[in-house]
PDB file with one MODEL, atoms N, CA, C and O in Angstrom:
MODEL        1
ATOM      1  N   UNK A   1       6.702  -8.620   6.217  1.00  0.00           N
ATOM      2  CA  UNK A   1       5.810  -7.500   6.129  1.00  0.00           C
ATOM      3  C   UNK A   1       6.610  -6.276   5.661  1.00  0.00           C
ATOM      4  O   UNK A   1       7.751  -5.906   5.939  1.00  0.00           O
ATOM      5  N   UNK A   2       5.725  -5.797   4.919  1.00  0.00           N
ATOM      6  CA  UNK A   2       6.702  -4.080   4.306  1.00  0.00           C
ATOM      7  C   UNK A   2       6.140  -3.217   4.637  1.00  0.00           C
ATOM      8  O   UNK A   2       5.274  -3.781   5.307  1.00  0.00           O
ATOM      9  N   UNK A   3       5.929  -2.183   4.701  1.00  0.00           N
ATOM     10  CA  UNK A   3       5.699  -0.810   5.516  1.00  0.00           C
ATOM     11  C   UNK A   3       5.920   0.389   4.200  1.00  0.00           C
ATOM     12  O   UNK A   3       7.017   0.533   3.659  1.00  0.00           O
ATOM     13  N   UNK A   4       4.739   1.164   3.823  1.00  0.00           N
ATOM     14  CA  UNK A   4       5.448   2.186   2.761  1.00  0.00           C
ATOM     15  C   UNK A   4       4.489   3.231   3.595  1.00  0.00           C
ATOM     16  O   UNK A   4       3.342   2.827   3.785  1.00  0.00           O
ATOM     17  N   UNK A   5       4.910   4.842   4.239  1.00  0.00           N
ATOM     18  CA  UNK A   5       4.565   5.982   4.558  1.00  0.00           C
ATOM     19  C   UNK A   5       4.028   6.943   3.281  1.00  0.00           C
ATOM     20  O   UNK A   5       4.713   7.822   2.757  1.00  0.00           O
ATOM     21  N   UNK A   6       2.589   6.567   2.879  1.00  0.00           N
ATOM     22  CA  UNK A   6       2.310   8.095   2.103  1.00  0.00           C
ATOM     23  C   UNK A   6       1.721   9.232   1.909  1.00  0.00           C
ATOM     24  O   UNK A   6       0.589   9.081   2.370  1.00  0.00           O
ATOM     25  N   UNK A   7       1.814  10.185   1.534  1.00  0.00           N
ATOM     26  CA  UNK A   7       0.977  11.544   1.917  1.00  0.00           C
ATOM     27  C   UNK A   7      -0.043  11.786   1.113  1.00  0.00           C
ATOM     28  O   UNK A   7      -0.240  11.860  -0.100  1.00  0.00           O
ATOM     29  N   UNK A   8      -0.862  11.928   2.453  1.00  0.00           N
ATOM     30  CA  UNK A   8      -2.323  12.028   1.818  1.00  0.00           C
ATOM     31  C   UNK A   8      -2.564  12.993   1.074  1.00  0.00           C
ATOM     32  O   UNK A   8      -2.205  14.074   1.543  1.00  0.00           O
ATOM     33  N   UNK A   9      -3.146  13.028  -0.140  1.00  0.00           N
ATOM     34  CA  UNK A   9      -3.358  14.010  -1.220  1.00  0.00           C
ATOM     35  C   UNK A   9      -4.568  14.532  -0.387  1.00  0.00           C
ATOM     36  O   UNK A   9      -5.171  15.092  -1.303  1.00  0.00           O
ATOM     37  N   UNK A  10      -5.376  14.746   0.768  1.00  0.00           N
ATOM     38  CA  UNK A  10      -6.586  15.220   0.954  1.00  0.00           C
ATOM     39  C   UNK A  10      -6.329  16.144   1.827  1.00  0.00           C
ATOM     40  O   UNK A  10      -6.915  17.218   1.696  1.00  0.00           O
ATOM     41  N   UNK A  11      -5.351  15.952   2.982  1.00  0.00           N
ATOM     42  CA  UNK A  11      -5.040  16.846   3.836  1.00  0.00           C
ATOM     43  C   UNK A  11      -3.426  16.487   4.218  1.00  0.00           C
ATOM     44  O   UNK A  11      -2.842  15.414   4.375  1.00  0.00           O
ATOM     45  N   UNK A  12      -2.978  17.930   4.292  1.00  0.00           N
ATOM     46  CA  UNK A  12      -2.152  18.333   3.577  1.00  0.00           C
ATOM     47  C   UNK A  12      -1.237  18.040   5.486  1.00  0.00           C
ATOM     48  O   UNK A  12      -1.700  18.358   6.581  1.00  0.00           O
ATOM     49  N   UNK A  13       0.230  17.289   5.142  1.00  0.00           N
ATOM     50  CA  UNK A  13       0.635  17.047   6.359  1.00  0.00           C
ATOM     51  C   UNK A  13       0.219  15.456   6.937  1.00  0.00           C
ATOM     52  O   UNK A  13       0.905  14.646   7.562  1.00  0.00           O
ATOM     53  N   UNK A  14      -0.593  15.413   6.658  1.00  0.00           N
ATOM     54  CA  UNK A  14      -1.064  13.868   7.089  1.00  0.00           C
ATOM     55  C   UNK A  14      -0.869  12.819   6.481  1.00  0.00           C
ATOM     56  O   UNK A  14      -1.179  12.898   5.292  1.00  0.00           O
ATOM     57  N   UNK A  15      -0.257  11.308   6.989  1.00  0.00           N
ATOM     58  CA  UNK A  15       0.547  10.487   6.001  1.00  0.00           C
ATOM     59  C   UNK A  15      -0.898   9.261   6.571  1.00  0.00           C
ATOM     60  O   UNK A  15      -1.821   9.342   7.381  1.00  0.00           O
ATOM     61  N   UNK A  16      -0.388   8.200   5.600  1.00  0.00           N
ATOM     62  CA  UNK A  16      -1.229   6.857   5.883  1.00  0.00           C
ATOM     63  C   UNK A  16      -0.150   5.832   5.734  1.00  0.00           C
ATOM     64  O   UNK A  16       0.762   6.169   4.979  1.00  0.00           O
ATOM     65  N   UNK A  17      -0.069   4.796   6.225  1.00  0.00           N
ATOM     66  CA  UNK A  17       0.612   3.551   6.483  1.00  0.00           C
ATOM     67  C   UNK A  17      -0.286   2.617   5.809  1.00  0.00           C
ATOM     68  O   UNK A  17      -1.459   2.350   6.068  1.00  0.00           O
ATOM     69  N   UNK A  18       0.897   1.935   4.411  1.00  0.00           N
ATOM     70  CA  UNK A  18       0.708   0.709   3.609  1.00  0.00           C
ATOM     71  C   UNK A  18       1.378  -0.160   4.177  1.00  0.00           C
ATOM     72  O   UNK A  18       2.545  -0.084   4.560  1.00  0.00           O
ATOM     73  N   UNK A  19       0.414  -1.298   4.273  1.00  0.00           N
ATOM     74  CA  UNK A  19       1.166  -2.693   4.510  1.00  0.00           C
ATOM     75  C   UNK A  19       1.040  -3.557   4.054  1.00  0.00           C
ATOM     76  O   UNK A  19       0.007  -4.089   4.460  1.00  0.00           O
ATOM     77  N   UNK A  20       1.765  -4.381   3.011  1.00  0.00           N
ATOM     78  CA  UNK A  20       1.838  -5.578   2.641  1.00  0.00           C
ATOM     79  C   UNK A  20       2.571  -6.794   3.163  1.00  0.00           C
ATOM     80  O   UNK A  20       3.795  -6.921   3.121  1.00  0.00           O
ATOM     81  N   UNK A  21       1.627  -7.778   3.713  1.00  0.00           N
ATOM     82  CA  UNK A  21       1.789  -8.989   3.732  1.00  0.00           C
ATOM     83  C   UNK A  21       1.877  -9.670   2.881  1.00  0.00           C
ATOM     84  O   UNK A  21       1.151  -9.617   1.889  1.00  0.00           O
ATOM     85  N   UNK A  22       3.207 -10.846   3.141  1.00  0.00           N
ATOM     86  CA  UNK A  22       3.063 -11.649   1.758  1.00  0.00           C
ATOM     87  C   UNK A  22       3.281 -13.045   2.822  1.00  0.00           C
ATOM     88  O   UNK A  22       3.856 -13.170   3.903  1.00  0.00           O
ATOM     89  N   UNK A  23       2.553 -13.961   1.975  1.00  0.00           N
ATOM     90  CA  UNK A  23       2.732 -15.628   2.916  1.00  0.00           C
ATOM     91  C   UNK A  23       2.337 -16.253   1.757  1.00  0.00           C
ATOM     92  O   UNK A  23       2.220 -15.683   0.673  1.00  0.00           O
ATOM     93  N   UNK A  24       2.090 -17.637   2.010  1.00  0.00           N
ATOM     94  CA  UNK A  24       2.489 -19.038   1.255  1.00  0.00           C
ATOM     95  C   UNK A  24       0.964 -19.540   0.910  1.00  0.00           C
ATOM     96  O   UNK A  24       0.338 -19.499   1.969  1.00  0.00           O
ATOM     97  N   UNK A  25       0.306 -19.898   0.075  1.00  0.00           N
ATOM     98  CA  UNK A  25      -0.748 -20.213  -0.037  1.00  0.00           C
ATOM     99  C   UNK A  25      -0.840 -21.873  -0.233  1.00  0.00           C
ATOM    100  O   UNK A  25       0.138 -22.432  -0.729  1.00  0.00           O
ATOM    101  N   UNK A  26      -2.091 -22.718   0.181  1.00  0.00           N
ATOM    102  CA  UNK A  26      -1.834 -24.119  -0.289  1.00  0.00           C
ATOM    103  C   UNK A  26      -1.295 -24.833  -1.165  1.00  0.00           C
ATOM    104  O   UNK A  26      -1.172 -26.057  -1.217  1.00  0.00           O
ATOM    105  N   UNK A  27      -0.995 -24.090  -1.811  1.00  0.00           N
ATOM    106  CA  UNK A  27       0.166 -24.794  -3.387  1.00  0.00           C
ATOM    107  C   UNK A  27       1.681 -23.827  -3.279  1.00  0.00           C
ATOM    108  O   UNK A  27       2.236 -23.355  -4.270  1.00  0.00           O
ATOM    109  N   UNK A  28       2.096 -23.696  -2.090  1.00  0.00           N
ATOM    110  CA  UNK A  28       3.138 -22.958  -1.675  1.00  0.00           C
ATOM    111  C   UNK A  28       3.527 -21.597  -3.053  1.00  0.00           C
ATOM    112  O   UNK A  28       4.585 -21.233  -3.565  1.00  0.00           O
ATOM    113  N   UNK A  29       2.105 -21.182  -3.241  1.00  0.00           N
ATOM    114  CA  UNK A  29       2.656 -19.741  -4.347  1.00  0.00           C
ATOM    115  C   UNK A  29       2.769 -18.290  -2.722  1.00  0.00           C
ATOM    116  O   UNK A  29       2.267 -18.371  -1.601  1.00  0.00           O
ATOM    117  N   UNK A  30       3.414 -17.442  -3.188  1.00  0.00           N
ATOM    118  CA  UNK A  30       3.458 -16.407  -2.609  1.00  0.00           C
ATOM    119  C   UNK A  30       1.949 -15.464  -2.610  1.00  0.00           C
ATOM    120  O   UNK A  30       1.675 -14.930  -3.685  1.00  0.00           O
ATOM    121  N   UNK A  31       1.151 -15.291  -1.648  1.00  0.00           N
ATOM    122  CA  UNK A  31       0.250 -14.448  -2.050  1.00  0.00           C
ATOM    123  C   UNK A  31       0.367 -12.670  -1.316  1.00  0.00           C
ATOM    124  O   UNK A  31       0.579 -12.639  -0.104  1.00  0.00           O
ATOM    125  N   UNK A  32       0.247 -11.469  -1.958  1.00  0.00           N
ATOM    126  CA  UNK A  32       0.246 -10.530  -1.254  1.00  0.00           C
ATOM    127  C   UNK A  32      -0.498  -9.811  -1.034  1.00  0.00           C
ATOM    128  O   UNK A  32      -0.997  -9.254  -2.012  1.00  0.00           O
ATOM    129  N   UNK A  33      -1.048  -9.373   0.494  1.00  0.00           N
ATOM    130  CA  UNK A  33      -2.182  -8.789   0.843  1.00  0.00           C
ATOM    131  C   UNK A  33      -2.248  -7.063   1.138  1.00  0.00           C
ATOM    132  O   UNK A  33      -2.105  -7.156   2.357  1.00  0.00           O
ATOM    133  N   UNK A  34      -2.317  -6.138   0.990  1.00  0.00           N
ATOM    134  CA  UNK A  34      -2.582  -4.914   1.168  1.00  0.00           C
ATOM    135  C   UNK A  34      -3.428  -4.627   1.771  1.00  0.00           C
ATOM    136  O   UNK A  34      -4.552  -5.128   1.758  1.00  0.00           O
ATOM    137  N   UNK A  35      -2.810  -3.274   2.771  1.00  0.00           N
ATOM    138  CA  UNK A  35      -3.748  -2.616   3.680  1.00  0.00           C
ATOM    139  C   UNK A  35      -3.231  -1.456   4.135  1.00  0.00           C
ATOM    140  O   UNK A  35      -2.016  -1.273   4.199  1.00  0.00           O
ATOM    141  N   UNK A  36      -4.265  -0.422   4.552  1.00  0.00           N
ATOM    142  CA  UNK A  36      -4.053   0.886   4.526  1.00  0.00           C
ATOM    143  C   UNK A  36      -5.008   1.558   5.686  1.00  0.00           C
ATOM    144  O   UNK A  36      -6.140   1.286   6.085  1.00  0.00           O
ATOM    145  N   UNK A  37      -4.046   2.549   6.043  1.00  0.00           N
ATOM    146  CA  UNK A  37      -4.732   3.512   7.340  1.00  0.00           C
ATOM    147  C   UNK A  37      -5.825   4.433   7.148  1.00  0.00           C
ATOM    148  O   UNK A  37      -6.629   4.956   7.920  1.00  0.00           O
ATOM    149  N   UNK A  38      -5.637   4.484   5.946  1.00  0.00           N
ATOM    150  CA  UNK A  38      -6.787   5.578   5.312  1.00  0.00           C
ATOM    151  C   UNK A  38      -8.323   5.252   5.489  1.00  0.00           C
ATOM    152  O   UNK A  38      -8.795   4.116   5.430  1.00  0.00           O
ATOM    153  N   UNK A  39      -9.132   6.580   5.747  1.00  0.00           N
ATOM    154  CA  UNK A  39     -10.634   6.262   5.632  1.00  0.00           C
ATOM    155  C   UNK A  39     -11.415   5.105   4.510  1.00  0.00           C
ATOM    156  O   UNK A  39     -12.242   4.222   4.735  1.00  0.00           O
ATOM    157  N   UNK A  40     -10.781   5.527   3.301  1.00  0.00           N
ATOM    158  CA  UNK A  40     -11.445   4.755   2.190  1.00  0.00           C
ATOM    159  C   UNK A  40     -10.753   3.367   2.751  1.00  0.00           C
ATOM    160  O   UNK A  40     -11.467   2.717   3.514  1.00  0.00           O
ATOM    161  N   UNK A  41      -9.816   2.988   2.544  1.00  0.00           N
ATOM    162  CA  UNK A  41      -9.572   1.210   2.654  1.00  0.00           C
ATOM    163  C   UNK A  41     -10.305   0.611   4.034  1.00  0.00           C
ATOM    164  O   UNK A  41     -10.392  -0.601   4.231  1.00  0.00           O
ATOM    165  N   UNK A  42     -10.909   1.785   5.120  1.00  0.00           N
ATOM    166  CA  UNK A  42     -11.596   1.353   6.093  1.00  0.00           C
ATOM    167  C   UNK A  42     -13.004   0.925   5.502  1.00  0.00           C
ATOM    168  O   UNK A  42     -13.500  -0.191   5.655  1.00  0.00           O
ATOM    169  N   UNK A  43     -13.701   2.215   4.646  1.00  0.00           N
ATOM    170  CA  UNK A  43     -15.055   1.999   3.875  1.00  0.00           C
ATOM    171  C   UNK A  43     -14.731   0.680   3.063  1.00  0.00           C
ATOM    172  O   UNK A  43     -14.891  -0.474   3.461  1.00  0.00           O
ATOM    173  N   UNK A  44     -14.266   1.076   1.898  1.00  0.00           N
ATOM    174  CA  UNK A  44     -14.047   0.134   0.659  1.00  0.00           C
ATOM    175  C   UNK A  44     -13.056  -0.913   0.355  1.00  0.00           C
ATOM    176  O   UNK A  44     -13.086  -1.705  -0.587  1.00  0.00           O
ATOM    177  N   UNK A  45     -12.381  -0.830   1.067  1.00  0.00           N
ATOM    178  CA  UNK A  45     -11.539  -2.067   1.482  1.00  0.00           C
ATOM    179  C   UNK A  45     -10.006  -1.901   0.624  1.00  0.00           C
ATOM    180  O   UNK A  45      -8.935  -2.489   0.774  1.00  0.00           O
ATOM    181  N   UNK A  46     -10.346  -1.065  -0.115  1.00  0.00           N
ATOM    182  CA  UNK A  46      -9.490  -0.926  -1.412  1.00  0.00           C
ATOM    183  C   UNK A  46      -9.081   0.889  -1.034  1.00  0.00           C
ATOM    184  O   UNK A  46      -9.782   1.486  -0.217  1.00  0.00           O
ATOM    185  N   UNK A  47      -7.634   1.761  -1.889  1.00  0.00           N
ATOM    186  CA  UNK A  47      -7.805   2.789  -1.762  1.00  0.00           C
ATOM    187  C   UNK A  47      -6.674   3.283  -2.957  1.00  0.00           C
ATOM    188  O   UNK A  47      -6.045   2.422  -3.572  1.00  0.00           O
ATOM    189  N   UNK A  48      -6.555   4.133  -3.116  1.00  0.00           N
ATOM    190  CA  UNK A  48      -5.323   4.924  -4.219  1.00  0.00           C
ATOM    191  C   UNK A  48      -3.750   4.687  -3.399  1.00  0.00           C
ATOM    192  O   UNK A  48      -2.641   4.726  -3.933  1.00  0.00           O
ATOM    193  N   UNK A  49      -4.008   4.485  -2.233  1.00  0.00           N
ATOM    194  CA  UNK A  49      -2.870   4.501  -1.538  1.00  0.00           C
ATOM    195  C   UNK A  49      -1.990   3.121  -1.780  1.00  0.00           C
ATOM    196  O   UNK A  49      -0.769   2.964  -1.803  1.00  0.00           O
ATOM    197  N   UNK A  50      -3.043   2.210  -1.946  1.00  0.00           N
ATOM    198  CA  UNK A  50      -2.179   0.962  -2.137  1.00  0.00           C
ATOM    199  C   UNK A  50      -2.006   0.640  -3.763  1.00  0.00           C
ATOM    200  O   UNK A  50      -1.122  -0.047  -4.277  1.00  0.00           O
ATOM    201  N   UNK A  51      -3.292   1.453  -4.539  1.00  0.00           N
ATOM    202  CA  UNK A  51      -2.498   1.223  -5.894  1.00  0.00           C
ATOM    203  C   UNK A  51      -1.537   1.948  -6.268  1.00  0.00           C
ATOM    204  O   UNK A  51      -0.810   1.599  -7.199  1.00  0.00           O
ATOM    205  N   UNK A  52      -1.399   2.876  -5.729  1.00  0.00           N
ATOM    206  CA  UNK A  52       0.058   3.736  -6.011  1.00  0.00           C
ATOM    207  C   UNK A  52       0.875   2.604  -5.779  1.00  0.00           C
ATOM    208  O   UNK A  52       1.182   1.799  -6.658  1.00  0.00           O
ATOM    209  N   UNK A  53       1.306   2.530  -4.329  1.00  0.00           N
ATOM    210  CA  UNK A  53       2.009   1.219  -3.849  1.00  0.00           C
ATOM    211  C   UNK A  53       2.488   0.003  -5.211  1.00  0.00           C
ATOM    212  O   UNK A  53       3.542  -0.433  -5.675  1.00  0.00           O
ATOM    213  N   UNK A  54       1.367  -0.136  -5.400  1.00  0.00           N
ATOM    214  CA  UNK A  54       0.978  -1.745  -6.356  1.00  0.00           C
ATOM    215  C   UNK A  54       1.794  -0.927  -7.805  1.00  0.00           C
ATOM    216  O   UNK A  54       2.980  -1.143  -8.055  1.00  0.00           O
ATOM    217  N   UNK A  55       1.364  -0.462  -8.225  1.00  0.00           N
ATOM    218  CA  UNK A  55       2.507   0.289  -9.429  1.00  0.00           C
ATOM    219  C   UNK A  55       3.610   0.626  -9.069  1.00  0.00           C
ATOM    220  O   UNK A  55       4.501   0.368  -9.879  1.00  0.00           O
ATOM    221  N   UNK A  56       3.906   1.114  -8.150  1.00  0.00           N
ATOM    222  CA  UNK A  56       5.608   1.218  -7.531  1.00  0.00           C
ATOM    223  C   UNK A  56       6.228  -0.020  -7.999  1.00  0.00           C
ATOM    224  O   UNK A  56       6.857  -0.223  -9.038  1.00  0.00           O
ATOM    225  N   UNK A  57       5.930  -0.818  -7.025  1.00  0.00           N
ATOM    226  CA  UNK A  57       6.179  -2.072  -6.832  1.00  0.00           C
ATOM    227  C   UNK A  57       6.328  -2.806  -8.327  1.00  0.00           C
ATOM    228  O   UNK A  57       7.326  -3.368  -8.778  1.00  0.00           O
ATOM    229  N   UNK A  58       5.129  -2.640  -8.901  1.00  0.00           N
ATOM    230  CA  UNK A  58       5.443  -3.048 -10.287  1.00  0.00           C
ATOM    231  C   UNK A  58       6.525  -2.381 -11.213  1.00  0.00           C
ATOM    232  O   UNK A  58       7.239  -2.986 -12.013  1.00  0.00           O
ATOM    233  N   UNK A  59       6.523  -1.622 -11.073  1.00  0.00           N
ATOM    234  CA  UNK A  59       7.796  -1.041 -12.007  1.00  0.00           C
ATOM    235  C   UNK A  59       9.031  -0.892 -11.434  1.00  0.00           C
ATOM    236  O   UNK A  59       9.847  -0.011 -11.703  1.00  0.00           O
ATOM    237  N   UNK A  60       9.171  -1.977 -10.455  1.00  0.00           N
ATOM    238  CA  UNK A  60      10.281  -2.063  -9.695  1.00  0.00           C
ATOM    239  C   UNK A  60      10.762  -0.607  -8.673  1.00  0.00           C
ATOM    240  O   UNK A  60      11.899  -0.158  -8.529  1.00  0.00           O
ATOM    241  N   UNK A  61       9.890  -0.268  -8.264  1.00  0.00           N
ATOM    242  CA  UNK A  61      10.423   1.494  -7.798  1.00  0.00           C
ATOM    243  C   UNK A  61      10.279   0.892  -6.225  1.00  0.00           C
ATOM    244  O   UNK A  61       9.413   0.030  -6.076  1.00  0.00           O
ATOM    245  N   UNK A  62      10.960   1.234  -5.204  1.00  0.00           N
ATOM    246  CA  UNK A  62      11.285   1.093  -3.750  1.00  0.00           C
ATOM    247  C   UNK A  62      10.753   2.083  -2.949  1.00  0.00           C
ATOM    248  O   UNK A  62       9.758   2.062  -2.224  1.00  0.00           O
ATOM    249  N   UNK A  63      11.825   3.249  -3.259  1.00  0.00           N
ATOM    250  CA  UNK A  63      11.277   4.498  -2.416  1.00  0.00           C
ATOM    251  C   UNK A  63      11.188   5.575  -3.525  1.00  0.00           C
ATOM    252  O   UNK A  63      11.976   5.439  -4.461  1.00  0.00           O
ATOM    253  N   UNK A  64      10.221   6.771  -3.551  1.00  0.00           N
ATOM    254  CA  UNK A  64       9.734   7.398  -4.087  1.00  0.00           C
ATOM    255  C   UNK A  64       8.771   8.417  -3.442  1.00  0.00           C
ATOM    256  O   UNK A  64       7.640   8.201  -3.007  1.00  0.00           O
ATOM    257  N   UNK A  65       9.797  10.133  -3.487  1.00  0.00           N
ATOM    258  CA  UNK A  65       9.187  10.870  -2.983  1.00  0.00           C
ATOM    259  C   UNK A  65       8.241  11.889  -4.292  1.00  0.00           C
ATOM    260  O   UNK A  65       8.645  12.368  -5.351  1.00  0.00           O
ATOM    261  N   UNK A  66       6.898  11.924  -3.651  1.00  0.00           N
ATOM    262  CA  UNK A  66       6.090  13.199  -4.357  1.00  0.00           C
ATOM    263  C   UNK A  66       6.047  14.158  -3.527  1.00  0.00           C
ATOM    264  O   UNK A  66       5.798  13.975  -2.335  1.00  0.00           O
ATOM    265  N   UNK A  67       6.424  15.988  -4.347  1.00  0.00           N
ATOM    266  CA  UNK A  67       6.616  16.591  -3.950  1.00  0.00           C
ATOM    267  C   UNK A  67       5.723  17.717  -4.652  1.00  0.00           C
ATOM    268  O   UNK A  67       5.774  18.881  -4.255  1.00  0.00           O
TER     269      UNK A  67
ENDMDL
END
């Protein structure tokens, strides 16, 4: 499990917690699951917080502060 802390663009001071799970699917591929503290990924299941995340990740980036 990975853990990424990010700041909410809505209110100012307040962070949300990304988490990705990754495990083994029936044909032993890696699958990875995302999830987030934020209101929207509670509504919509989905949020900006984890596609930020998901582009990090893709362009190989680890840690990354916005300021």
């Amino acid at each position: 499990m990975i853990r990424w802390e990010i700041a909410s663009l809505s209110n100012k001071g307040e962070t949300h917690e990304v988490v990705a799970e990754i495990h083994s699917d029936e044909l032993g591929r890696d699958v990875e699951r995302f999830f987030c503290t934020c209101p929207g990924y509670t509504y919509r299941g989905d949020c900006r917080h984890i596609t930020l995340t998901q582009q990090w990740l893709g362009e190989g980036l680890r840690t990354m502060v916005i300021e």
